[in-house]
Residue, then its C-alpha position, 0 to 999 in steps of 0.5 A: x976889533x977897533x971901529x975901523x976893522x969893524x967898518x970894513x968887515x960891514x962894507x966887505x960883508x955889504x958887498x959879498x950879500x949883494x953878489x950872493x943875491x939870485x938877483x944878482x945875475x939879472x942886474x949886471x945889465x941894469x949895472x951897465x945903463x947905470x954906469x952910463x948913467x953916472x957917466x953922462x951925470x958926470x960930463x953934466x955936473x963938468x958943464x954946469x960947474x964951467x957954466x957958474x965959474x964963467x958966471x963967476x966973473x972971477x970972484x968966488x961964492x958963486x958956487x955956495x949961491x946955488x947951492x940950496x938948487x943943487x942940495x934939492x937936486x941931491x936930495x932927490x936923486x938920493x930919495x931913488x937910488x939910496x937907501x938908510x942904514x937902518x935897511x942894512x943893519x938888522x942882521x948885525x942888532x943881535x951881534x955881540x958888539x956895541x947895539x950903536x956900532x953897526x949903526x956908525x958903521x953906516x953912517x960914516x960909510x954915509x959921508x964917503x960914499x960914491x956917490x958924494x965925490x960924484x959933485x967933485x965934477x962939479x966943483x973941480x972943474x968950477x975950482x980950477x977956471x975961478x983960480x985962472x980968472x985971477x981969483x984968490x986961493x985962500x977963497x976958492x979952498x973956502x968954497x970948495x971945502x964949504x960946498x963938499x961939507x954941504x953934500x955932505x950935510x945933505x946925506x945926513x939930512x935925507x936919512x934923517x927925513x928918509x927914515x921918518x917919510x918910512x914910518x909917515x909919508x906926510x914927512x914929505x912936506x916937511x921936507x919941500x918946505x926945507x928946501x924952499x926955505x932959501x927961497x922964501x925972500x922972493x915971496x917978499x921981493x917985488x924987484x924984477x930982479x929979486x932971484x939975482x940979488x938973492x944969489x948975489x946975497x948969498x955970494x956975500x955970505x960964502x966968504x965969511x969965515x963961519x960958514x965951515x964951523x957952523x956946517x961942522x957943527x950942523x953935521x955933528x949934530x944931525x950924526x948924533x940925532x941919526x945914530x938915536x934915530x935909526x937905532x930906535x925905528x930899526x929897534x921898534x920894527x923888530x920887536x912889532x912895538x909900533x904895530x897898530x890894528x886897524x880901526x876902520x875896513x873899507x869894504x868898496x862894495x860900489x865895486x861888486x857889480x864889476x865881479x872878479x875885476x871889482x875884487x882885484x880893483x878892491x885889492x888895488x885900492x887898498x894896496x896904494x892906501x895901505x902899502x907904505x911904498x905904494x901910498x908914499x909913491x902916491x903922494x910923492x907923484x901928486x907932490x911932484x905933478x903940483x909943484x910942476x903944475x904950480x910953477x908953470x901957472x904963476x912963473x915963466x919958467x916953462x913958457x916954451x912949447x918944447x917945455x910945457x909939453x914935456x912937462x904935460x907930459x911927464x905929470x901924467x905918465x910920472x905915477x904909472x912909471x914909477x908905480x907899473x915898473x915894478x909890476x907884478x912885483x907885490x903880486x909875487x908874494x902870492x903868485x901861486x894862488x893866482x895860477x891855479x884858476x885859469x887867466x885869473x891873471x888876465x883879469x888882474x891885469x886888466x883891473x890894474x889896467x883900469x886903475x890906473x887910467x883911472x888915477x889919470x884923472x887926479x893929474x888932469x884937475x890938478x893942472x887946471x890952473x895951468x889950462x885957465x892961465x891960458x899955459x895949456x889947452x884942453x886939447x893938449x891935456x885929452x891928448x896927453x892923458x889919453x896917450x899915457x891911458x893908451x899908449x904909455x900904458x901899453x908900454x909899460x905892462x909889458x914888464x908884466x912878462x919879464x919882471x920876476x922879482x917879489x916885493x915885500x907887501x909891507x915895505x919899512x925900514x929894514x926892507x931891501x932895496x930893489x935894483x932895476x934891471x935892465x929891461x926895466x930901464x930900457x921899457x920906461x925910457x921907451x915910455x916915457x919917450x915915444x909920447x915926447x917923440x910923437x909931439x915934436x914930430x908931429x909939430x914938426x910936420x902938421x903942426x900942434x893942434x892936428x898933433x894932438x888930435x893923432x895923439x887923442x885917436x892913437x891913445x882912443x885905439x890902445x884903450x878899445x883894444x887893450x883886452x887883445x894886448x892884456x891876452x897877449x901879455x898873458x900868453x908871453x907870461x905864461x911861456x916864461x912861468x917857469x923861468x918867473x915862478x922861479x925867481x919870485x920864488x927866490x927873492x920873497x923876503 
């Protein structure tokens, strides 16, 4: 068998695990909103790419200008919806082919996946109204050859900083000062027009010729570094070389005088520091509520109300809505246990419940500087903090009802990748939306300040009542245990 019946055989066999997998039923709705998903990414990657040509004013290199942008953006779509080889190939360690084969396998399947010619919607509409503005050929084949070999570039760059932020989180950072390289003139530039001259120097560089072989040559050398990579985290997962014991046990007892919903906040706690996935969706969150915050103290960027509202907004909620979407999901590991004492769930519930209005906290000082520039107003931060402890937080527990798939207690690198289903979808949107829909239309109708007053009062009203929406969600779970037991059952790794 050659290396290319090999790949086939891989990607044949990827398929068929998906469809064998009890998940799969519960999944074909959250395929539909995912489709429609890429469909409305497609019609905005054909927007913006006619956007850039019009830019373009006729001359190619445009396109390359905003590429470090566009590279940043693709690192983080595929940060949530991808996952390494490395997840894929532990079954095939042990098989009789060449210990790097499977490895290959996954990284060439890397570089032609879906995913990548999704930007040719991008660059092909770009392509062809550069070409009618009268540029020339030869340049326009350069670019567009340049920027497919950059997405390219991309994947290989976010396996290789994805398998290491696996293994340490703090990885991350490394990864923002990778992408604020591009950038780094401006810090130096004190021209008003710093950012356009950046781009237009970078229009320059687009025509030379070797911007190709120089991309080749980066490629080739991170698919060399993978294939080493990849091979030795999997390698060293397996066979428990890098297992560690712990030097250190946090006890918390300032907890005990909360009794069994102390216990379950103790639990909480020392999940988000332990749990990789938990403590990197942490860290992630902060990264992203910093930078948010950052850019709209020290820049203009966000200095319209629509704007800095919908970002006040989105730093608050981002933690719960990526944490809380799958919750009860660690919980499924164990979940029998929690079953046999009576609304022992109940109590759970509301020790996550408190947790993370409690988190709600970090968000609130770390966008301090925004309220001392003048950019936010103690009342718009209350109001907005307030709405996601009450309102967006009442939203989202209720996936507690409907969520029935275990997740590992200790994701690494050969764990599975969880595809949400469609209620998921449907419920953090809804959450995510209504404290933005509430903003615009009470601005509309009693103007900001009594806006965020409501906000404060309505978010105050779920917080005093949420032991009668927590016992609600009890009794909804348990007229679906059966049907839930069932497929925690199924899906435990």
């Amino acid at each position: 068998m050659n290396r290319f019946q090999l790949y086939r055989l891989l990607r044949k066999n990827i398929n068929i695990s998906y469809k064998r997998s009890p998940i799969f039923e519960q999944n074909k709705w959250a395929k539909v909103l995912t489709y429609f998903g890429c469909a409305v990414f497609v019609l905005y990657l054909i927007m913006i790419g006619s956007i850039i040509a019009m830019e373009a004013k006729g001359e190619a290199g445009r396109m390359i200008s905003y590429m470090p942008i566009i590279l940043a953006v693709d690192f983080y779509l595929r940060l949530i919806f991808q996952t390494t080889p490395s997840m894929m190939v532990k079954p095939y360690i042990l098989q009789p082919i060449s210990r790097y084969t499977a490895i290959e396998c996954f990284l060439v399947s890397s570089h032609v996946s879906g995913y990548n010619f999704l930007w040719l919607a991008m660059f092909i509409p770009y392509s062809v109204i550069l070409f009618f503005a009268g540029a020339g050929f030869g340049a326009i084949l350069l670019e567009f050859i340049a920027s497919i070999l950059l997405i390219i570039l991309n994947s290989q760059i976010y396996l290789f900083f994805r398998t290491l932020i696996n293994r340490k989180v703090y990885w991350f950072l490394s990864v923002v000062l990778l992408y604020a390289i591009p950038f780094a003139p401006l810090l130096f530039s004190r021209k008003g027009n710093s950012f356009r001259s950046l781009l237009d120097t970078y229009t320059e560089l687009a025509g030379e010729w070797y911007v190709i072989p120089v991309i080749l040559i980066l490629l080739i050398l991170l698919f060399a570094i993978n294939r080493h990579f990849q091979f030795k985290y999997v390698y060293e997962e397996i066979s428990k070389k890098s297992e560690k014991a712990l030097k250190h046990v946090s006890q918390f007892s300032y907890l005990n005088r909360f009794g069994l919903v102390g216990e379950y906040l103790k639990i909480e706690m020392k999940s988000n520091m332990r749990n990789k996935t938990m403590k990197s969706r942490c860290i992630s969150s902060l990264a992203v509520v910093t930078v948010f915050s950052f850019l709209i103290t020290y820049t203009g960027l966000y200095n319209d109300t629509v704007s800095r509202n919908y970002w006040c907004m989105y730093c608050f909620a981002i933690y719960s809505a990526i944490t809380l979407v799958k919750i009860m999901g660690q919980e499924g590991n164990y979940i029998d246990l929690l079953m046999t004492h009576k609304e022992n769930i109940i109590t759970l519930l509301e020790a996550k419940y408190w947790f993370y209005s409690a988190v709600l906290g970090i968000p609130f000082l770390i966008m301090m500087p925004a309220l001392f520039s003048g950019k936010y107003t103690l009342l718009m931060l209350l109001a907005y903090m307030f709405t996601t402890a009450g309102l967006v937080h009442f939203i989202i527990f209720q996936l507690a009802v409907y969520n029935k798939q275990t997740l590992p207690l200790q994701t690494k690198l050969t764990s599975k990748g969880n595809i949400e289903n469609g209620i998921q979808l449907v419920i953090e949107t809804a959450a995510l939306l209504c404290p933005g829909v509430i903003a615009a239309v009470g601005g509309l109708l009693i103007g900001m300040t009594w806006t965020y007053v409501f906000m404060i009062v309505l978010g105050l009203g779920f917080i005093l009542t949420h032991p009668i929406w927590i016992r609600n969600i009890y009794k909804r779970m348990m007229a679906r245990r059966y049907e839930n037991l069932e497929g925690f059952h199924a899906t435990r790794q």
